[in-house]
Predicted model as a PDB file, atoms N, CA, C, CB and O in Angstrom, pLDDT in the B-factor column:
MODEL        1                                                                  
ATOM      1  N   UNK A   1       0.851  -1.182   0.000  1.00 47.00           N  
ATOM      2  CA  UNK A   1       0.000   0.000   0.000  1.00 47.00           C  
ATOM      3  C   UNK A   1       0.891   1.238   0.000  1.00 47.00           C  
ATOM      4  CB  UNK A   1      -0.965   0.002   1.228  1.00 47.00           C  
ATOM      5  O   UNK A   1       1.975   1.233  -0.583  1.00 47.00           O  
ATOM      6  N   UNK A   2       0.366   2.431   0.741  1.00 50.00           N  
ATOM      7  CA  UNK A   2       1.182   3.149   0.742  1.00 50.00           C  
ATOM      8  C   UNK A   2       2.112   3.481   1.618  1.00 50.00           C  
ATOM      9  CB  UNK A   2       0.776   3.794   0.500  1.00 50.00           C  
ATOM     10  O   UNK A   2       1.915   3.356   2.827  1.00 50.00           O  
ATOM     11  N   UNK A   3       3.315   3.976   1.080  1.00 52.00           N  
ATOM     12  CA  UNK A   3       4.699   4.144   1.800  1.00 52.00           C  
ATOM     13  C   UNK A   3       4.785   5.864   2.195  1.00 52.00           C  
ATOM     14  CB  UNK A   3       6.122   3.592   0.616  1.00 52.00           C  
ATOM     15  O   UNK A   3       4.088   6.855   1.980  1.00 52.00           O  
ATOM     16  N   UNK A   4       6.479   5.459   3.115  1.00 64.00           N  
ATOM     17  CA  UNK A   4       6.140   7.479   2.920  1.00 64.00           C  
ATOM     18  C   UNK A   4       6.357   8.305   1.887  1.00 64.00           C  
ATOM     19  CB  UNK A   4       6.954   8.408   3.786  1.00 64.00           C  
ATOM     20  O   UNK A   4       6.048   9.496   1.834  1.00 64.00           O  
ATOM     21  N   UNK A   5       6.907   7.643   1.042  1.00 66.00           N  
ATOM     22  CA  UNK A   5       7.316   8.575  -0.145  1.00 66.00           C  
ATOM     23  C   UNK A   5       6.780   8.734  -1.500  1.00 66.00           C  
ATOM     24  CB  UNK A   5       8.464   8.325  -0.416  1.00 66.00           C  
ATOM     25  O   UNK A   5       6.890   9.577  -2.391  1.00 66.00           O  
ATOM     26  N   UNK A   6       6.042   7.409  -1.306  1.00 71.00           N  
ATOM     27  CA  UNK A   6       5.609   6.691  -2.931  1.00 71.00           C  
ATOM     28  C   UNK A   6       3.461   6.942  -2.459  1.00 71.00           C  
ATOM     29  CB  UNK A   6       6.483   3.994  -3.148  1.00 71.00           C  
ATOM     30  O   UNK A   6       2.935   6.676  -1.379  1.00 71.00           O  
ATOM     31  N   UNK A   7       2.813   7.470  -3.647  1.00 65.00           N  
ATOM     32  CA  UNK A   7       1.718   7.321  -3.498  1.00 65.00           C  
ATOM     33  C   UNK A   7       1.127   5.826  -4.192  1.00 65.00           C  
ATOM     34  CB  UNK A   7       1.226   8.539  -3.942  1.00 65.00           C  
ATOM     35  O   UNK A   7       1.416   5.293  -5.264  1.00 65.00           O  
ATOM     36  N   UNK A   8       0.237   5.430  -3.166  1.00 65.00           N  
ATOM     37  CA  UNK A   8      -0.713   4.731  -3.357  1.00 65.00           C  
ATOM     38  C   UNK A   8      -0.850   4.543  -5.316  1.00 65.00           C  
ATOM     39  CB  UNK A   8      -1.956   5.506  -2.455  1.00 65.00           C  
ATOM     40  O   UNK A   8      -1.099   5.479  -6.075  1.00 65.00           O  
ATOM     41  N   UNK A   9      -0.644   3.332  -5.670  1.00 75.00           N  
ATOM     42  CA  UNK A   9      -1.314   3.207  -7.032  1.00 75.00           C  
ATOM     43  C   UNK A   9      -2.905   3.185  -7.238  1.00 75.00           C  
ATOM     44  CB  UNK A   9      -0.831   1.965  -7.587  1.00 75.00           C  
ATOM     45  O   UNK A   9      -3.382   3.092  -8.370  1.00 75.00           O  
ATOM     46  N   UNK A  10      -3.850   3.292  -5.878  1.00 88.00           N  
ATOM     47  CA  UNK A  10      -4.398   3.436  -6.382  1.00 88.00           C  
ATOM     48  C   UNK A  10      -5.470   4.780  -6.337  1.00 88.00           C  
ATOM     49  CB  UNK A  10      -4.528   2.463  -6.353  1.00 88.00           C  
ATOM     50  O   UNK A  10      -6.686   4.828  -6.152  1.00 88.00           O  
ATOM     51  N   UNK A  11      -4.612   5.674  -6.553  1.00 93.00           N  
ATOM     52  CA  UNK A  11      -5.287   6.978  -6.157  1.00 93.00           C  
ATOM     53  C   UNK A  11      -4.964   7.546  -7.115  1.00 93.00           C  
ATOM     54  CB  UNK A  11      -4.988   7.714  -4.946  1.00 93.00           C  
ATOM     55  O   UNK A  11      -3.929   7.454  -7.775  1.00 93.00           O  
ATOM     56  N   UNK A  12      -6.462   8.606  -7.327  1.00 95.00           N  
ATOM     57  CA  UNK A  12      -6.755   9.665  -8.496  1.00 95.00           C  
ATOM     58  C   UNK A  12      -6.471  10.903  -8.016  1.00 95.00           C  
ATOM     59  CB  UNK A  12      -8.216   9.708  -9.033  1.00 95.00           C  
ATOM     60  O   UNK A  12      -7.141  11.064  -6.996  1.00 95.00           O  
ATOM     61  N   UNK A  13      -5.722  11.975  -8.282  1.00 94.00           N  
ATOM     62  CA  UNK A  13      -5.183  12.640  -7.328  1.00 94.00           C  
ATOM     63  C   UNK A  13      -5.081  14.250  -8.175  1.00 94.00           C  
ATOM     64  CB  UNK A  13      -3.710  11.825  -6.794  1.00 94.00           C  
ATOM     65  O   UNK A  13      -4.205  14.254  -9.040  1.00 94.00           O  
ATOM     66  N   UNK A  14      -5.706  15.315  -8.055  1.00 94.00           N  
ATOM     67  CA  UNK A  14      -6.156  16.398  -8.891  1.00 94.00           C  
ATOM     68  C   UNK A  14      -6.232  17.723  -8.065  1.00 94.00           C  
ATOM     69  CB  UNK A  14      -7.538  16.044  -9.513  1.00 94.00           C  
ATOM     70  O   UNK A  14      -6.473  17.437  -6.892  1.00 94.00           O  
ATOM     71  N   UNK A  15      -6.159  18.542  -8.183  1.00 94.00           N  
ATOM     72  CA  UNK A  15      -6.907  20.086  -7.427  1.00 94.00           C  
ATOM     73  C   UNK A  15      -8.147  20.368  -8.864  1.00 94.00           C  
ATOM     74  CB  UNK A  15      -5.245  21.983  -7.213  1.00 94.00           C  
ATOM     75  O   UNK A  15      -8.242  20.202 -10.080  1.00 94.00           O  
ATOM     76  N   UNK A  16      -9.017  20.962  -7.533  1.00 95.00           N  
ATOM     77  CA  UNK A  16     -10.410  21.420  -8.271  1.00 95.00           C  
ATOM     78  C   UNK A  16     -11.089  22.000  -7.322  1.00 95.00           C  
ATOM     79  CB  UNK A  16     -11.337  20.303  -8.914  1.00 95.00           C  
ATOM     80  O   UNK A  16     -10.733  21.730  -6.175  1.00 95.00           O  
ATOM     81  N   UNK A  17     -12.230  22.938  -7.505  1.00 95.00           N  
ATOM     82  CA  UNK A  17     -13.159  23.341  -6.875  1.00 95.00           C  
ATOM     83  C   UNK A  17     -14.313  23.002  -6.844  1.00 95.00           C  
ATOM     84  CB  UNK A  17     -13.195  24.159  -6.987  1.00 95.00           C  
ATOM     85  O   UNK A  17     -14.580  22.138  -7.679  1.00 95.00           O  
ATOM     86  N   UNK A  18     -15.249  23.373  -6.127  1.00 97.00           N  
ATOM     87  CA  UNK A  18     -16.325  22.794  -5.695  1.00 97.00           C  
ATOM     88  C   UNK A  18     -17.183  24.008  -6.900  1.00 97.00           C  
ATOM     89  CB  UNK A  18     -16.574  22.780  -3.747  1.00 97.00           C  
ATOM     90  O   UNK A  18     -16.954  25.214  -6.798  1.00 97.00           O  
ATOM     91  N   UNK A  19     -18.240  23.403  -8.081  1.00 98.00           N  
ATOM     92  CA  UNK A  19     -18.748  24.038  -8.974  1.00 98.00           C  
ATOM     93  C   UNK A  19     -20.085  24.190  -8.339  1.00 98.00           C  
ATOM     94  CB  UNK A  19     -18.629  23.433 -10.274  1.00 98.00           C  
ATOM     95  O   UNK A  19     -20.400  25.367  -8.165  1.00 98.00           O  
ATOM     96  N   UNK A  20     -21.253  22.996  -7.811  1.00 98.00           N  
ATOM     97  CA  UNK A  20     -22.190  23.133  -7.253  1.00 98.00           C  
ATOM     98  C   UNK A  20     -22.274  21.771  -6.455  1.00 98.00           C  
ATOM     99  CB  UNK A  20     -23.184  23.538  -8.119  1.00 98.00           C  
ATOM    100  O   UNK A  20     -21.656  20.716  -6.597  1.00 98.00           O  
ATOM    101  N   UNK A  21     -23.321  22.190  -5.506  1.00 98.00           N  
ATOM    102  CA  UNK A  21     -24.030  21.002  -4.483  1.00 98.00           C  
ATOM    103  C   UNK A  21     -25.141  21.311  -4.895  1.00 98.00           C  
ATOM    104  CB  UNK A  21     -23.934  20.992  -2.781  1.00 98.00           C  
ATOM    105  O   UNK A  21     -25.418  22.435  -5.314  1.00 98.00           O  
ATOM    106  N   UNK A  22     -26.292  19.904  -4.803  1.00 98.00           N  
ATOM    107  CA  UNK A  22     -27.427  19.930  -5.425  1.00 98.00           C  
ATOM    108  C   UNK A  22     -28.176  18.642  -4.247  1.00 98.00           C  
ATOM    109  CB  UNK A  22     -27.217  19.591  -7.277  1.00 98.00           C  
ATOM    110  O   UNK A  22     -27.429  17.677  -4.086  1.00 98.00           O  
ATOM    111  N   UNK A  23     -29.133  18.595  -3.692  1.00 98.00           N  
ATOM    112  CA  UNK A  23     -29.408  17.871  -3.126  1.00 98.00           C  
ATOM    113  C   UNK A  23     -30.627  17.385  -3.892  1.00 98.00           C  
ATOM    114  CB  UNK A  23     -29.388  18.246  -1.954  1.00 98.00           C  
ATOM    115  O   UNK A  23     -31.396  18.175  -4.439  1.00 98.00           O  
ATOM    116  N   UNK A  24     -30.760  16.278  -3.913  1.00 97.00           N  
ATOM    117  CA  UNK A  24     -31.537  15.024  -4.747  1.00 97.00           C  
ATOM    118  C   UNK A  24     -32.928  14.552  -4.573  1.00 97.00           C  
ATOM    119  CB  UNK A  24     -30.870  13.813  -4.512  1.00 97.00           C  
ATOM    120  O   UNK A  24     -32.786  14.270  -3.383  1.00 97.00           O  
ATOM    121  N   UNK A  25     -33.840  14.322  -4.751  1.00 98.00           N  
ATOM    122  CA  UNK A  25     -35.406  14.103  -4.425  1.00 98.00           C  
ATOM    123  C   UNK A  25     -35.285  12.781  -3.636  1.00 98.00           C  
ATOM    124  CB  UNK A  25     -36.510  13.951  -5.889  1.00 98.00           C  
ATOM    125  O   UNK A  25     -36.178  12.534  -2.826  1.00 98.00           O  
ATOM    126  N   UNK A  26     -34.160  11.816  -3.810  1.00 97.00           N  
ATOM    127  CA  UNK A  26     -34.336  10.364  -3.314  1.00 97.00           C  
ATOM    128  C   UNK A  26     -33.131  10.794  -1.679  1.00 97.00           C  
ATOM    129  CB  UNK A  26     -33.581   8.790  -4.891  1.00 97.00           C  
ATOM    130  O   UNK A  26     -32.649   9.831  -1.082  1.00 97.00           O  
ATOM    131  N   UNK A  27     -32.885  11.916  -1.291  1.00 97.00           N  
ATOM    132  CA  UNK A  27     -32.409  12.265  -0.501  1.00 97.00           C  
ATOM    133  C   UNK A  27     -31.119  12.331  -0.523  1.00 97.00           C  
ATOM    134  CB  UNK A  27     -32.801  11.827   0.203  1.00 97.00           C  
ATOM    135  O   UNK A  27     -30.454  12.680   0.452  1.00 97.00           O  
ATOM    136  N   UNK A  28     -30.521  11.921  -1.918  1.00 97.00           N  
ATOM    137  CA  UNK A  28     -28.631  11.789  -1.684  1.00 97.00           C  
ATOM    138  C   UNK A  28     -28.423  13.306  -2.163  1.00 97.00           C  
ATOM    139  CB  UNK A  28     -27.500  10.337  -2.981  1.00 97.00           C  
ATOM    140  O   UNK A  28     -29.428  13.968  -2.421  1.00 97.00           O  
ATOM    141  N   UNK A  29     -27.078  13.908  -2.297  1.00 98.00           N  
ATOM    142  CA  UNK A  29     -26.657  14.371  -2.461  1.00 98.00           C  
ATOM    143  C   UNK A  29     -25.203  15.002  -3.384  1.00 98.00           C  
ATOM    144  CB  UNK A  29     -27.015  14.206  -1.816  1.00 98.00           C  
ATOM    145  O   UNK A  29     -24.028  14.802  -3.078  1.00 98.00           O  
ATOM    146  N   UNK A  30     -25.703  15.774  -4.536  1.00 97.00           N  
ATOM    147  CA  UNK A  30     -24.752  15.797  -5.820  1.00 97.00           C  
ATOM    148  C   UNK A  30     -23.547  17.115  -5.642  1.00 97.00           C  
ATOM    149  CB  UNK A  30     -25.851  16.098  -7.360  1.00 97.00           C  
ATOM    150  O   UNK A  30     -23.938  18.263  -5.434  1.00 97.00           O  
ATOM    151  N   UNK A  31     -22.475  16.874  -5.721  1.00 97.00           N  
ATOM    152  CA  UNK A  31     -21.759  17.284  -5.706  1.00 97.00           C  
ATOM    153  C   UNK A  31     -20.709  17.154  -7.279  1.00 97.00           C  
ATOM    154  CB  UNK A  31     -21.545  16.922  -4.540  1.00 97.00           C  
ATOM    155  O   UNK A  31     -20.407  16.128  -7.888  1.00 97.00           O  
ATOM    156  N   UNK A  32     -20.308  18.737  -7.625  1.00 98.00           N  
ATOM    157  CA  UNK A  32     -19.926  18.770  -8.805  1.00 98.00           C  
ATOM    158  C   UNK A  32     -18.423  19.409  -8.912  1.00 98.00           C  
ATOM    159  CB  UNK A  32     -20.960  19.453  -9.531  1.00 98.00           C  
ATOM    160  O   UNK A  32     -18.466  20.518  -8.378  1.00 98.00           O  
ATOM    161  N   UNK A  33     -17.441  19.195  -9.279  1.00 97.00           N  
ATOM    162  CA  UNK A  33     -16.098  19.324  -8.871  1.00 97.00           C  
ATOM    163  C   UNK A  33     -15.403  19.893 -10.383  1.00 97.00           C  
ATOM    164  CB  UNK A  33     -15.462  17.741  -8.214  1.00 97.00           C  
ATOM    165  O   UNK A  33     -15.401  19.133 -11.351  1.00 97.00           O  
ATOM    166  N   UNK A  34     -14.659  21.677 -10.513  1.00 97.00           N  
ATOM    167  CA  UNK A  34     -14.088  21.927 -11.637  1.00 97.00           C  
ATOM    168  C   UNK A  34     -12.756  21.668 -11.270  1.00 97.00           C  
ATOM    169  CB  UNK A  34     -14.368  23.204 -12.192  1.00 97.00           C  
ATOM    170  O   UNK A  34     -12.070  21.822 -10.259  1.00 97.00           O  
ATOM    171  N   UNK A  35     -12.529  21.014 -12.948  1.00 97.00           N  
ATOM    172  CA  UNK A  35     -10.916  20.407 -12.677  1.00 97.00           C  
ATOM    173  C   UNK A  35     -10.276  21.517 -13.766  1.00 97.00           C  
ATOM    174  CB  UNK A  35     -10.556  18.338 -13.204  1.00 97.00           C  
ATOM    175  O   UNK A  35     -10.991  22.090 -14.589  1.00 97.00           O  
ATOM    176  N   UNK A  36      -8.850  21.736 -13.655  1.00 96.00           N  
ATOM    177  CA  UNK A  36      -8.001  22.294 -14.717  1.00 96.00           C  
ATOM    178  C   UNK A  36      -8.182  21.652 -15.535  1.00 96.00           C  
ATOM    179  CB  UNK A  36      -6.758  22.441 -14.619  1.00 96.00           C  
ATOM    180  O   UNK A  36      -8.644  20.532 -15.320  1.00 96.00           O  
ATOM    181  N   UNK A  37      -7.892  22.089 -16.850  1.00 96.00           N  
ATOM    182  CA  UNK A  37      -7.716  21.598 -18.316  1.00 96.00           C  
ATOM    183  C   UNK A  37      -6.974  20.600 -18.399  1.00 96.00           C  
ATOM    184  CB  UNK A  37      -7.189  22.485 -19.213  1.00 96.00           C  
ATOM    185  O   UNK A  37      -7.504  19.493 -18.502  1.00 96.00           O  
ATOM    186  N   UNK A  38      -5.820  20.700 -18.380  1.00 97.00           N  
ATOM    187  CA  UNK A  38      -4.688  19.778 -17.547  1.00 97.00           C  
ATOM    188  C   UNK A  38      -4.768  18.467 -16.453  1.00 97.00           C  
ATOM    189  CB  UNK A  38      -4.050  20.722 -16.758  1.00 97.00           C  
ATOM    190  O   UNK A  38      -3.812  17.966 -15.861  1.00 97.00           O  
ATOM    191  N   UNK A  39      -6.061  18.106 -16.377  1.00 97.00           N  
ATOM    192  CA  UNK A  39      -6.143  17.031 -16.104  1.00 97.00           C  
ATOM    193  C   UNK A  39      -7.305  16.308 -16.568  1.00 97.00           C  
ATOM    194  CB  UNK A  39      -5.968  17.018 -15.004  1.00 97.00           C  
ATOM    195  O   UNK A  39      -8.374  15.980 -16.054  1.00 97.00           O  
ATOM    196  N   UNK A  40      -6.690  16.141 -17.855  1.00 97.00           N  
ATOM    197  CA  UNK A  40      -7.343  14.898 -18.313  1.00 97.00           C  
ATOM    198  C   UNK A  40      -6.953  13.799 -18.452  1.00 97.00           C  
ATOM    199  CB  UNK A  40      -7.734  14.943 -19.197  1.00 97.00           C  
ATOM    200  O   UNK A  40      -7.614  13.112 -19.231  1.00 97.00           O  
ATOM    201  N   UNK A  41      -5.871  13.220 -17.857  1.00 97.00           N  
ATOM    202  CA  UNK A  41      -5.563  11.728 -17.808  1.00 97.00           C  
ATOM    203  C   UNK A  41      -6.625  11.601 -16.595  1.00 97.00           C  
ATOM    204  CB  UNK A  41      -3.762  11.196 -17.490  1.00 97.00           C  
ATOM    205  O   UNK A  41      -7.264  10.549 -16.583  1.00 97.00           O  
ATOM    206  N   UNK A  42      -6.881  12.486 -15.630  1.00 97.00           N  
ATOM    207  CA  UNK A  42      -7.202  12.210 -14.616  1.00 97.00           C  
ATOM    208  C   UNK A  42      -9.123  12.278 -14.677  1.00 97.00           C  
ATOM    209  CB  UNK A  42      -6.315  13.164 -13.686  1.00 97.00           C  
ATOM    210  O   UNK A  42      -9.786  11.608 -13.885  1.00 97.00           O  
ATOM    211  N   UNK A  43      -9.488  12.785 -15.267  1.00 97.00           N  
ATOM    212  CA  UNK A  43     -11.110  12.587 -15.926  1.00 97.00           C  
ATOM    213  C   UNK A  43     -11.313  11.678 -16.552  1.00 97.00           C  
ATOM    214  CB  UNK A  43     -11.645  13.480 -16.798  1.00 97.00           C  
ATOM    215  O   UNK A  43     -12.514  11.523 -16.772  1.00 97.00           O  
ATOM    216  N   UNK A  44     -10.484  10.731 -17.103  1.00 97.00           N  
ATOM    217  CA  UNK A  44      -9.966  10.083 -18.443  1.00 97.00           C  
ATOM    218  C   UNK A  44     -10.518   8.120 -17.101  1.00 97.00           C  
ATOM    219  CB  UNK A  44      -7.334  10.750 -19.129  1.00 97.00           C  
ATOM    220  O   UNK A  44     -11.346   7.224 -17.263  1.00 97.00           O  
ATOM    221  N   UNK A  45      -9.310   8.454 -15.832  1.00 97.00           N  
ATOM    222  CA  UNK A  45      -9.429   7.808 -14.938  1.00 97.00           C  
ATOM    223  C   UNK A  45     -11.049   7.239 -14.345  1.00 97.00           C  
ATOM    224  CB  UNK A  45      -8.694   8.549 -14.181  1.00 97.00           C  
ATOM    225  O   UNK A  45     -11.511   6.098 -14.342  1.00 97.00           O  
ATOM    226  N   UNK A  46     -11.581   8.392 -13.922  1.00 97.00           N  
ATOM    227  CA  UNK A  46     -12.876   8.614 -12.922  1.00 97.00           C  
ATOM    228  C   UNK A  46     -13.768   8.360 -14.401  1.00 97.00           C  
ATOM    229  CB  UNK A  46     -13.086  10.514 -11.861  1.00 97.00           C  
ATOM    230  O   UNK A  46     -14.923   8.399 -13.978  1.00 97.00           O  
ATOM    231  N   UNK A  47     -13.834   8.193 -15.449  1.00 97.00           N  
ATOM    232  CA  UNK A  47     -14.691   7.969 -16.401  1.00 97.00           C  
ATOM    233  C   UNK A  47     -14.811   6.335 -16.418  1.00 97.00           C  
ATOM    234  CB  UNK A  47     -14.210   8.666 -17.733  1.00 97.00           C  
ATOM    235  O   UNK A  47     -15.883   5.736 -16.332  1.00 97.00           O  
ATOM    236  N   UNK A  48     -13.386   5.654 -16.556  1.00 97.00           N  
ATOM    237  CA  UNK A  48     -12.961   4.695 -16.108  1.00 97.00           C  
ATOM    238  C   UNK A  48     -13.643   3.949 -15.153  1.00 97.00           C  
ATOM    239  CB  UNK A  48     -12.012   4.969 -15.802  1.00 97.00           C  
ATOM    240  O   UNK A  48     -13.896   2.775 -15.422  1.00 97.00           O  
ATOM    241  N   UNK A  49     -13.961   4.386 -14.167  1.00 97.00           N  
ATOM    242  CA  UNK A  49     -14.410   4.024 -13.130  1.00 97.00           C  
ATOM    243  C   UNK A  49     -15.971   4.182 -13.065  1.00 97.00           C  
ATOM    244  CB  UNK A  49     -13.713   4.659 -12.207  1.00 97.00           C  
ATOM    245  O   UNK A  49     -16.746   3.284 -12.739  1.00 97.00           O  
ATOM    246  N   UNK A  50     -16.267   5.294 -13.377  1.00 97.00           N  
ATOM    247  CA  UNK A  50     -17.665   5.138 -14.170  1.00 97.00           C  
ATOM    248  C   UNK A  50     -18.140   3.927 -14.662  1.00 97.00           C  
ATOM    249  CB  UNK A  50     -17.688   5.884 -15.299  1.00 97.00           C  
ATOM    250  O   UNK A  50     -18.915   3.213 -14.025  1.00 97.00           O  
ATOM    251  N   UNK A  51     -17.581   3.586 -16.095  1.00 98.00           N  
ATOM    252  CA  UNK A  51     -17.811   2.976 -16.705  1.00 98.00           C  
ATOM    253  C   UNK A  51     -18.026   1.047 -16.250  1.00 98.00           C  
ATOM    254  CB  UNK A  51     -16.979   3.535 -17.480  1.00 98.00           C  
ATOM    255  O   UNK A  51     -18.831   0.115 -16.257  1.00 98.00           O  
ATOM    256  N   UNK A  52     -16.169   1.567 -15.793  1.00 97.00           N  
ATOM    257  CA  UNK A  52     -16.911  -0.291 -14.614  1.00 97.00           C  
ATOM    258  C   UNK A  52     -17.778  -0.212 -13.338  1.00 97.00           C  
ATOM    259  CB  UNK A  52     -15.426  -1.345 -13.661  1.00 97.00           C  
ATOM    260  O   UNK A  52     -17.796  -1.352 -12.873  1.00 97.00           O  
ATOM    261  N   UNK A  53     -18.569   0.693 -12.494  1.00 97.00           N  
ATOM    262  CA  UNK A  53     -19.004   1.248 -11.835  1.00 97.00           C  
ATOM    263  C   UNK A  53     -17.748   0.345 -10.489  1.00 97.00           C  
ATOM    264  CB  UNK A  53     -20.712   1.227 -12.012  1.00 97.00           C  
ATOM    265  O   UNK A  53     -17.569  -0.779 -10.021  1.00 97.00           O  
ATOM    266  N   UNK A  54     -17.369   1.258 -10.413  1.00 96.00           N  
ATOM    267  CA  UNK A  54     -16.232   1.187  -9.362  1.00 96.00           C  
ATOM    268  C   UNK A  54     -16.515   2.176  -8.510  1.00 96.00           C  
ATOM    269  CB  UNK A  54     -14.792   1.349  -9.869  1.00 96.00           C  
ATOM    270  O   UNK A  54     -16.676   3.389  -8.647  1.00 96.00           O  
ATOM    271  N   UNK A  55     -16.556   1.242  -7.364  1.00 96.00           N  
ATOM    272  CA  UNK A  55     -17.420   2.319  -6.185  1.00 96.00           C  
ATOM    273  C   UNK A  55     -15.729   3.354  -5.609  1.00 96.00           C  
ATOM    274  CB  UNK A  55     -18.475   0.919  -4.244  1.00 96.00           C  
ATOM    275  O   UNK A  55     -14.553   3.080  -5.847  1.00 96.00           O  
ATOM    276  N   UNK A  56     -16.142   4.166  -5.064  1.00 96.00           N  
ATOM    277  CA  UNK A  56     -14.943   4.991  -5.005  1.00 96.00           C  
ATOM    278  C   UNK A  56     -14.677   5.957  -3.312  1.00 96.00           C  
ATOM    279  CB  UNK A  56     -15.185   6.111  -6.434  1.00 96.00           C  
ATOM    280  O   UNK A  56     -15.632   6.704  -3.096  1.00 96.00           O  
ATOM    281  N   UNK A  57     -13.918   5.991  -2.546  1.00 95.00           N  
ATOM    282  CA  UNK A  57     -13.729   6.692  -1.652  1.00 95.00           C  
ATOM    283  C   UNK A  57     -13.053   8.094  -1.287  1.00 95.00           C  
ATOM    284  CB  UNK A  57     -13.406   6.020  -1.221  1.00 95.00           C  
ATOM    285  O   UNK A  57     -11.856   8.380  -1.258  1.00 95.00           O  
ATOM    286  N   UNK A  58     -13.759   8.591  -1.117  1.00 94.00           N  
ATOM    287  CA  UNK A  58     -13.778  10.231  -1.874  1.00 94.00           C  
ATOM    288  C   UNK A  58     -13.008  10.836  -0.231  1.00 94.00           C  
ATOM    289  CB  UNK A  58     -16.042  11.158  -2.450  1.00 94.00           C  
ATOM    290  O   UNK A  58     -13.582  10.924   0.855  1.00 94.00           O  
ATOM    291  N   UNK A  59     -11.642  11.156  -0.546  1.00 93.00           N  
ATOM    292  CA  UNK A  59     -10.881  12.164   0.877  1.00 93.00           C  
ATOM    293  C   UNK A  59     -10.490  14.110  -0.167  1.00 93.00           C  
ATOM    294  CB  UNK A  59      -8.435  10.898   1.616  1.00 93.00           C  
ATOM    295  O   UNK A  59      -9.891  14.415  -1.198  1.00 93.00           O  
ATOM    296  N   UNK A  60     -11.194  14.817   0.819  1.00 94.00           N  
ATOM    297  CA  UNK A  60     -10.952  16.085   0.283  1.00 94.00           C  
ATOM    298  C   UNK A  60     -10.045  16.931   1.276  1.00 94.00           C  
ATOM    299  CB  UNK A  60     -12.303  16.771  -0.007  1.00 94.00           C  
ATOM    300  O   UNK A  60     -10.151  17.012   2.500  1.00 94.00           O  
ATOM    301  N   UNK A  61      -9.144  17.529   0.448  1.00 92.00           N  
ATOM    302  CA  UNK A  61      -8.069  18.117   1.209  1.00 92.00           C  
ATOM    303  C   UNK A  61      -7.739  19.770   0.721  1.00 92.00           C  
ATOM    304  CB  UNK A  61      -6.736  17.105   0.982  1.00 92.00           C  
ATOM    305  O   UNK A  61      -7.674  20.072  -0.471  1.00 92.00           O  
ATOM    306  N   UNK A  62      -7.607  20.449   1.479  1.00 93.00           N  
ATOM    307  CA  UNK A  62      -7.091  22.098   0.946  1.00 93.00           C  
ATOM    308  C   UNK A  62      -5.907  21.664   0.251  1.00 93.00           C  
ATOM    309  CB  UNK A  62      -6.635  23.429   2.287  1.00 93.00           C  
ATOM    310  O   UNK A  62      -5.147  20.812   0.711  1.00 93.00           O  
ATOM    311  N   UNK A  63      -5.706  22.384  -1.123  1.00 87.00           N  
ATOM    312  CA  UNK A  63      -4.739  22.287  -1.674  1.00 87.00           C  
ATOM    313  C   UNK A  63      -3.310  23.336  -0.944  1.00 87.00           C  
ATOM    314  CB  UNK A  63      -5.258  22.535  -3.053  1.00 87.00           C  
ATOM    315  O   UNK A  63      -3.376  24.548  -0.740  1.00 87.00           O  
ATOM    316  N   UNK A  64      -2.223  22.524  -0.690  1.00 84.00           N  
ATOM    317  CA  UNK A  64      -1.293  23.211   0.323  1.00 84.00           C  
ATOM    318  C   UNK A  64      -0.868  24.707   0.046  1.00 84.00           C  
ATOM    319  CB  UNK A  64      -0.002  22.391   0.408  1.00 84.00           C  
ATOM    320  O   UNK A  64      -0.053  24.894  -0.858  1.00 84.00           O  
ATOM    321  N   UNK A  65      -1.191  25.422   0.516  1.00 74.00           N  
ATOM    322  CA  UNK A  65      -0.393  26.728   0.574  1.00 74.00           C  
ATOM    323  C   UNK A  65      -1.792  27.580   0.426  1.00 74.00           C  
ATOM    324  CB  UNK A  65       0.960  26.988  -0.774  1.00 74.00           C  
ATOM    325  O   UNK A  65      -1.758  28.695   0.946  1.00 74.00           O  
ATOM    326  N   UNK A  66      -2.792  27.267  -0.100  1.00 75.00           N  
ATOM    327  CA  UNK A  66      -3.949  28.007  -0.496  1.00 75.00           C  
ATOM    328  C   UNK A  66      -4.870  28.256   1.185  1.00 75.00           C  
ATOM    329  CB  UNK A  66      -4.892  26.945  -1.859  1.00 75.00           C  
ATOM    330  O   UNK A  66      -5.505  29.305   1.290  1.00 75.00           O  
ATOM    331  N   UNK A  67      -4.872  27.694   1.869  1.00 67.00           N  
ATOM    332  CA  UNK A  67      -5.883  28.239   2.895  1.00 67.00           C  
ATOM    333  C   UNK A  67      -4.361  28.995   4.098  1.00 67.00           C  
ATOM    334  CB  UNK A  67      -7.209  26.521   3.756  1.00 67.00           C  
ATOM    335  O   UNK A  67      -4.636  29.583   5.144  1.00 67.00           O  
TER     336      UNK A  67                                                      
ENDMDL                                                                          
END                                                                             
């Protein structure tokens, strides 16, 4: 898994902002995330995952130096 130096293979790993929250009639909750242009291997990924519906564990972090 992961070490101290080496990330996790299996992590999708991006800065983005939060575009909208939308809360849902069946009670869940949508959340919509803008990515740079510049990451599209990484949309490319999470489409990926889409597609095989690969359930996914979502950790959100301030990008360092910004707060």
């Amino acid at each position: 898994m992961a070490t101290k130096n080496k990330k996790p293979v299996n992590v999708i790993q991006f800065s983005a902002s939060v575009a909208s929250i939308k809360t849902l009639v069946d009670g869940g909750i949508r959340i919509t995330f803008d990515m740079p242009e510049d990451a599209i291997a990484q949309a490319a990924q999470l489409m990926a995952c889409k597609k095989d519906m690969i359930p996914l564990r979502v950790e959100v972090k301030a990008d360092p130096g910004t707060v």
